[in-house]
C-alpha positions in Angstrom: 34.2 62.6 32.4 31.6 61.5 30.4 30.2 58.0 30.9 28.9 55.3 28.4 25.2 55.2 27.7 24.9 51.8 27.6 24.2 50.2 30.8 25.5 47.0 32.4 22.2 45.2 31.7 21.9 46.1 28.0 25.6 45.0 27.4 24.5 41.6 29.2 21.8 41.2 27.1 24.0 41.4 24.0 26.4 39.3 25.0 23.6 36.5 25.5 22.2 37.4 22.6 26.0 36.7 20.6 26.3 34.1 22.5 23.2 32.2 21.4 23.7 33.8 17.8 27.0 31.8 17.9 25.5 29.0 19.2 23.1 28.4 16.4 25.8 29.6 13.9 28.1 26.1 14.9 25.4 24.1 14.8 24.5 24.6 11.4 28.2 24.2 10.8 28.1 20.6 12.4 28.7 17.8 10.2 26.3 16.1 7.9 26.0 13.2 10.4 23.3 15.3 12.6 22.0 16.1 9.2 21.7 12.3 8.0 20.0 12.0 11.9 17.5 14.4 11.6 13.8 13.1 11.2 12.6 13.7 7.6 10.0 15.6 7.2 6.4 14.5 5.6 7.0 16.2 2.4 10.8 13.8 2.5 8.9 10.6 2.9 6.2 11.3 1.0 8.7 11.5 -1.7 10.8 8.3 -1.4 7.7 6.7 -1.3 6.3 7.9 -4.5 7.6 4.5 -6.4 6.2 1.7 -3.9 3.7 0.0 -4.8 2.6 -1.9 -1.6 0.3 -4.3 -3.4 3.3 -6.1 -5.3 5.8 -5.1 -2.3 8.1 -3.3 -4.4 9.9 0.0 -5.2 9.0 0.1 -9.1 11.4 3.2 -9.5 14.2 0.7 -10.5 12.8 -0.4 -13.5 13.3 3.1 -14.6 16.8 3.4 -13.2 19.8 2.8 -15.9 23.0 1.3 -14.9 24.5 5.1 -14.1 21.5 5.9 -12.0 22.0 3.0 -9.9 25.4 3.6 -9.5 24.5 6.8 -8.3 22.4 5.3 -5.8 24.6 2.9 -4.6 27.2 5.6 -3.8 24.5 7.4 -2.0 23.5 4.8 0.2 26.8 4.2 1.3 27.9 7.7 2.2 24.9 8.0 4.1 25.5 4.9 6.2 28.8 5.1 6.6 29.4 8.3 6.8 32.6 7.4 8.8 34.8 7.0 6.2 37.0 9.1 4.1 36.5 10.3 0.6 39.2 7.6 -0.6 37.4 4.9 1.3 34.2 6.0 0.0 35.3 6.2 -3.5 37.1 2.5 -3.2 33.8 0.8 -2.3 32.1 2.5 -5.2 30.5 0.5 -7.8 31.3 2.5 -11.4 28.3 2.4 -13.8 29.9 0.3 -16.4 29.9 -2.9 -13.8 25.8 -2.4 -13.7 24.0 -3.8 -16.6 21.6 -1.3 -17.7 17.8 -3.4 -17.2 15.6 -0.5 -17.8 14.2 -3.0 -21.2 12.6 -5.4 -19.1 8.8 -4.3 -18.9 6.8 -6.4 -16.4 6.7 -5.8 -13.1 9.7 -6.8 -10.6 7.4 -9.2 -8.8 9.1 -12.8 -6.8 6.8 -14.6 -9.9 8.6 -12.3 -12.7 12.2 -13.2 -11.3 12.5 -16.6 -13.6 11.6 -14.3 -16.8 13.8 -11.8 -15.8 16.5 -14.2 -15.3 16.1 -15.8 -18.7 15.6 -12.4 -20.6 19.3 -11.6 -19.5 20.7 -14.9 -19.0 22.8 -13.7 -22.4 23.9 -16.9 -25.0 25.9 -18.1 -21.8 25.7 -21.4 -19.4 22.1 -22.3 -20.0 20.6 -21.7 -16.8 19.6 -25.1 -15.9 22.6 -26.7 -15.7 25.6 -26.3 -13.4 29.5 -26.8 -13.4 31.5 -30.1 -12.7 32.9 -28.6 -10.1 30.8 -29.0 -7.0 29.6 -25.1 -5.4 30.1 -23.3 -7.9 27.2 -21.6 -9.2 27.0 -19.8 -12.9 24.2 -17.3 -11.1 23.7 -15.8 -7.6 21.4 -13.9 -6.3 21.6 -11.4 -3.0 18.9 -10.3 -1.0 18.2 -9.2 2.4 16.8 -11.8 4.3 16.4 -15.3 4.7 12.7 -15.5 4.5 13.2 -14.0 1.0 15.7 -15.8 -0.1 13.2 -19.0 0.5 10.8 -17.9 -1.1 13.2 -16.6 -4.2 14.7 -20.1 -4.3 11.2 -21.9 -4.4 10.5 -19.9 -7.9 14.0 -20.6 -9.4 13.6 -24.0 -8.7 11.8 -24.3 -12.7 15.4 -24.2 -13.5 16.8 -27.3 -11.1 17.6 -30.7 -12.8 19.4 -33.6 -11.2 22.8 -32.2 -12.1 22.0 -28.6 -11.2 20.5 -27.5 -7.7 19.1 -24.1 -6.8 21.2 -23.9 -3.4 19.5 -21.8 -0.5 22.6 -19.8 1.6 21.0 -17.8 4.6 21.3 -18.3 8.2 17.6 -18.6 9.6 17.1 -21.9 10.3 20.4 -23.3 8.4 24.0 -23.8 10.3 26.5 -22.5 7.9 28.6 -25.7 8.5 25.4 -27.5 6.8 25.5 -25.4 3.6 29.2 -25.6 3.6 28.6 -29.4 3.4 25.9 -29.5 0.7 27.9 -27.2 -1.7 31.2 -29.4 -1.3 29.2 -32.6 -2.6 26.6 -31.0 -5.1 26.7 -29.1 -8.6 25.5 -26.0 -8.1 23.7 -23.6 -10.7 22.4 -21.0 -9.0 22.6 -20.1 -5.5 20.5 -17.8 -3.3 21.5 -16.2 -0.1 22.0 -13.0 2.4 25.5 -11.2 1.7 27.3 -11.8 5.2 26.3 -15.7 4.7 27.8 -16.3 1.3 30.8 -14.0 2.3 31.4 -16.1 5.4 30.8 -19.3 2.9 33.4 -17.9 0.4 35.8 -16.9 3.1 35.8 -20.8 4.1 36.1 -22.2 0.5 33.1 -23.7 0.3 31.3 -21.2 -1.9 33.7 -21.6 -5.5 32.9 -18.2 -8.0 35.7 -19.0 -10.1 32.8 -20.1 -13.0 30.5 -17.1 -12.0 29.0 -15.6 -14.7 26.6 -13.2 -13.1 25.4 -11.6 -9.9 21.5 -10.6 -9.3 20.9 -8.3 -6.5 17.2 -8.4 -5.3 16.7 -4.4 -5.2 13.0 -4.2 -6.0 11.2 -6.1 -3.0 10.1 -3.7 -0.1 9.4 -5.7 3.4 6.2 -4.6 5.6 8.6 -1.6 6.7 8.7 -0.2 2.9 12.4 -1.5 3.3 14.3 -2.9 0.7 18.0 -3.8 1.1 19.6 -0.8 0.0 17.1 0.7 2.4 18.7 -0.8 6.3 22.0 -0.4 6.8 22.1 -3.6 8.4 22.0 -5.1 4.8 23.1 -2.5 2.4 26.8 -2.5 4.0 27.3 -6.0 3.9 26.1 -6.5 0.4 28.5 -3.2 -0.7 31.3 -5.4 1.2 30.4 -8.3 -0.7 29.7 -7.0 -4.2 33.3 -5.2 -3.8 35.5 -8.0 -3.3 38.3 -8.9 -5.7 36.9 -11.8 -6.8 34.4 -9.6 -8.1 35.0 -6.5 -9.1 38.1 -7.2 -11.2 35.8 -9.6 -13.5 32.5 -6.9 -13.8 31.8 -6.0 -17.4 35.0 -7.9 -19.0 33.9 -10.6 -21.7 36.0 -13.0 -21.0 35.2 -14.8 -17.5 33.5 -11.6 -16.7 30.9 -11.2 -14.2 27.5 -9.3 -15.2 26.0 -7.6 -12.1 22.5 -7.2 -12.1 19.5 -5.3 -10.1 16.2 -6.6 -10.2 
């Protein structure tokens, strides 16, 4: 009888070696979550980082970014955090180009000092931007960024366009209880407004907050923090301010003339 020439030990060793072959094999078959996980490498940074400019604090690559590019971005950002969701879901929460207004003609830098300019450049032939409705809280203009401390300091340089009948209302939650902004905007014309996304949602979502005379939304995209973060960058941000830029009240007025809302990145 003749008898295999390939011993116990050398089958063993091929079966660990399959075994490990087929281990590697699935885990480059894993999903893209362990991907998204992964650390970047230096040649990955290097390259995101190629448009800050950390004298000004800000990511100068969307003032070369048209309205489909940001679009683009936007959907990027938020299958990568949350990457949970189905392609339906995914495609429901995206923002289509023709929403974005294309901003690519303004030419000076998106610095906090800039933002009035910017602001009147695209303010359009509509409400003049230092006056405000009748109606108490209800701005003409408001603008979204990711923290309170900005949203100070954004509302500090806006204030050239506040006159008795028009405040520049401050909606973030360091330092101010909703239940006092809720109370200022029920007994003061607003023009323009400036807050975090889950604060004006939750002031919306309690009446307080009226868009019904919006006219346009700014989204502070530019500013980087001392992290080189800006608020499409944390996912503590970016969601909420997808969640709040894709509500009804919103998105069935972007890009129509009439009562439309104009959505903006600076």
């Amino acid at each position: 009888m003749e008898r295999s020439s390939a011993s116990p030990v050398a089958e063993s060793n091929d079966t660990k070696t399959d075994t490990r072959k087929r281990k590697r094999g699935s885990k480059v078959q894993v999903s893209a979550k362990e991907v998204a996980k992964r650390p970047k490498t230096k040649q990955e940074k290097n390259g995101e980082e190629d448009g800050l400019n950390l004298e000004l604090g800000i990511n100068t690559t969307f003032s070369h970014m048209n309205n489909q590019l940001v679009a683009d971005l936007l959907a990027q950002k938020t299958r990568k955090y949350q990457n949970d969701l189905s392609s339906i879901e995914l495609g429901d929460k995206n923002i289509p180009a023709t929403s974005i207004q294309d901003t690519t003609s303004w030419d000076r830098d998106r610095t906090l000092d800039n933002f009035p300019g910017f602001l009147e450049k695209f303010a359009g032939n509509s409400t003049k931007l230092w006056s405000a409705s009748k109606k108490n809280g209800a701005p003409h203009t408001i603008v979204v960024t990711a923290a309170g401390l900005r949203a100070a300091e954004i509302a500090r340089v806006l204030r050239k366009f506040q006159t008795k009948e028009a405040t520049v209302a401050k909606l973030f939650a360091k330092h101010i209880k909703i239940n006092d902004s809720i109370k200022f905007l029920k007994s003061t014309r607003t023009g323009i407004a400036v807050g975090t996304p889950t604060r004006l949602k939750d002031i919306m979502d309690r009446g307080a907050l009226v868009v019904d005379r919006l006219e346009r939304i700014v989204v502070d995209a530019s500013h980087i923090d001392v992290k080189k973060r800006g608020i499409l960058d944390m996912k503590e941000s970016q969601i909420p301010l997808m969640d709040w830029l894709g509500q009804a009240d919103f998105k069935d007025r972007y890009a129509i003339e009439t009562q439309g809302v104009r959505l903006l990145f600076y």
